[in-house]
N, C-alpha and C positions, 0 to 999 in steps of 0.2 A: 504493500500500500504506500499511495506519497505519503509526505510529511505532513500536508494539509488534510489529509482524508484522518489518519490515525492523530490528530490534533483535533478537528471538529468534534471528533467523536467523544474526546473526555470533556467538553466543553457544554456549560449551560446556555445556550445564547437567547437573551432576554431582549427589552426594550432598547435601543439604539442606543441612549444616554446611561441606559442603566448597567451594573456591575456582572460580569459576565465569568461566573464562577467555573472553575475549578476543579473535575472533581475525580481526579486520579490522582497518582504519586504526588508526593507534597513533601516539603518540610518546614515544619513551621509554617506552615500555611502558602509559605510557596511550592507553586506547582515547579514537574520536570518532566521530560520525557529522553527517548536516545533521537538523536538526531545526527546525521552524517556521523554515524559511526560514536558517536562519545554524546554524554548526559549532557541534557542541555536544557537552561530554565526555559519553564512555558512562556513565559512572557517575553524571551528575547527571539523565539518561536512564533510565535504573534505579529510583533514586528516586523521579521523580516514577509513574514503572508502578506502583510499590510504594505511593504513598505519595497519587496526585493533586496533587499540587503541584511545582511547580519548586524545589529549593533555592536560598534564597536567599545560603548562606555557603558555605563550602569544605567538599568533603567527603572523608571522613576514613576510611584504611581501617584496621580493624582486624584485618587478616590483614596488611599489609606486602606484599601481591602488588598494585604497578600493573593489572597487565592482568584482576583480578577487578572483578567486578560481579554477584555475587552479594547483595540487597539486606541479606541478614542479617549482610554485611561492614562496610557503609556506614552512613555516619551524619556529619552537620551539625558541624560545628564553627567556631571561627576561625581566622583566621591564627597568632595566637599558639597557640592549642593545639595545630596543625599541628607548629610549630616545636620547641616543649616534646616534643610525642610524637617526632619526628623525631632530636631528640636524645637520649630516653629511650633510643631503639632503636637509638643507635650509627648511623643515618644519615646526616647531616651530616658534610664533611669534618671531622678532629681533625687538628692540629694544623699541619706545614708544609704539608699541602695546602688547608688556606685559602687564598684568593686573598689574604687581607689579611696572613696571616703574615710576619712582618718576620725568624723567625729561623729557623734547621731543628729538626729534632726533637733533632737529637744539642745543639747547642749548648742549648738548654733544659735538656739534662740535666745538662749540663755548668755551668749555671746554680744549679741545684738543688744539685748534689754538691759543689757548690766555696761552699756554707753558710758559710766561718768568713771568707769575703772580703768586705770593702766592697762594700756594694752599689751605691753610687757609681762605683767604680772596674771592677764588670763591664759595669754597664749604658752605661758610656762603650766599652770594651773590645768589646762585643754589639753597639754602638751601636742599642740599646732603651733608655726612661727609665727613669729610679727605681722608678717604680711596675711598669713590666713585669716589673722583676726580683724585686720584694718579693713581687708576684702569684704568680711560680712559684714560689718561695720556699717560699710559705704552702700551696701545691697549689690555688689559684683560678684559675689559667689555665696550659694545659695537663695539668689534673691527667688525663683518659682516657687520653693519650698517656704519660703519666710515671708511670702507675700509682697516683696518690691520688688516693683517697677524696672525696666532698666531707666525710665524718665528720670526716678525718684534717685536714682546709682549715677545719672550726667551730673543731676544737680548738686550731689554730693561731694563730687570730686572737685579737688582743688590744683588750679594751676598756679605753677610757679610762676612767679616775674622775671625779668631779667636778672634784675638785681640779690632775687632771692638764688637765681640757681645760680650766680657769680660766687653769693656765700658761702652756697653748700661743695662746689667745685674748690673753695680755698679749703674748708675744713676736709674735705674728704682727701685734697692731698697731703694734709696734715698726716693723713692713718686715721680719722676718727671712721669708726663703725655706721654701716647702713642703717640698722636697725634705731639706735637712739637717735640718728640725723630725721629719719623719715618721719618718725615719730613727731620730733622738736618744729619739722615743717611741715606736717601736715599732712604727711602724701606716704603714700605705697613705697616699699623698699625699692619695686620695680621700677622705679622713676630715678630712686639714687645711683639704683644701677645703670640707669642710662647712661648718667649725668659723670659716674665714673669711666664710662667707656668713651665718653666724648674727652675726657682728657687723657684717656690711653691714647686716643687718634691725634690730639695735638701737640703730644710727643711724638 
């Protein structure tokens, strides 16, 4: 049989607009079948029916159902748009259910509410760094889970002046520490760090 005939076949075909399910081998909800010789997803299957050609990048649904392959669902993208869309849609774990997550969700909030403390002395206390704690702080990590905005995480953020980053560029070639600098002005380690590497460069 072609690859269209043995593809129709496991194939629910509904309304024109509507989700066009799935309903053979799968994983995870995504479909597969063998195609020219080696396993191949349904959906990249679909496309080329649709389309004569193989995809050659990830392909990307815009209905949010794995087990469609209705071709007017799909569409080409990258990994990085994958990931960006994925996290638009609240797909990706948030927050302790990260596998990298170092804290739980309640101590993060517990982070955040407890504002008028040294940030030094929670992120010892949490045992996270400086910067992990200034981040939830600010609502730039953890903000889905704790309820901010990334709106409410611009407004937070503070930019240096010229003159303030001239200071911190004198003391940091001093040897003074990221950590008590970034604190002392305001901002994320990761800004000191810049602000050190822009004087590695003008050496």
């Amino acid at each position: 049989m072609s690859i269209a005939t043995r593809f129709w076949e496991k194939v629910v075909r509904k309304e024109e607009d509507e989700c066009w399910p799935w309903i053979a081998h799968n994983h995870k909800g995504y479909g597969s079948m063998y195609a020219l010789g080696r396993k191949t997803k349904a959906t990249h299957v679909s496309l080329f029916l649709q389309n004569g050609t193989w995809p050659t990048k990830h392909v990307l649904h815009s209905c949010d159902n794995p087990c469609c392959v209705n071709p007017k669902h799909l569409n080409e993208g990258s990994h990085e748009q994958n990931m960006k869309e994925a996290a638009e849609r609240l797909k990706l774990p948030q927050g302790e259910d990260r596998n990298l997550a170092k804290i739980s969700n309640a101590a993060a909030k517990a982070i955040r509410d407890r504002g008028s403390e040294p940030i030094n002395s929670l992120a010892e206390e949490f045992g996270v760094s400086f910067n992990t704690v200034w981040r939830i702080r600010n609502g730039i990590s953890w903000g889905r889970v704790l309820g901010t905005t990334k709106t409410t995480a611009k407004r937070s953020l503070k930019r240096l002046s010229t003159e303030e980053r001239q200071k911190a560029k004198v003391r940091l070639e001093r040897g003074e520490k990221l950590e008590p600098l970034a604190k002392e002005f305001g901002v994320g380690v990761s800004t000191m760090c810049r602000i050190r590497k822009e004087i590695r460069n003008e050496n």
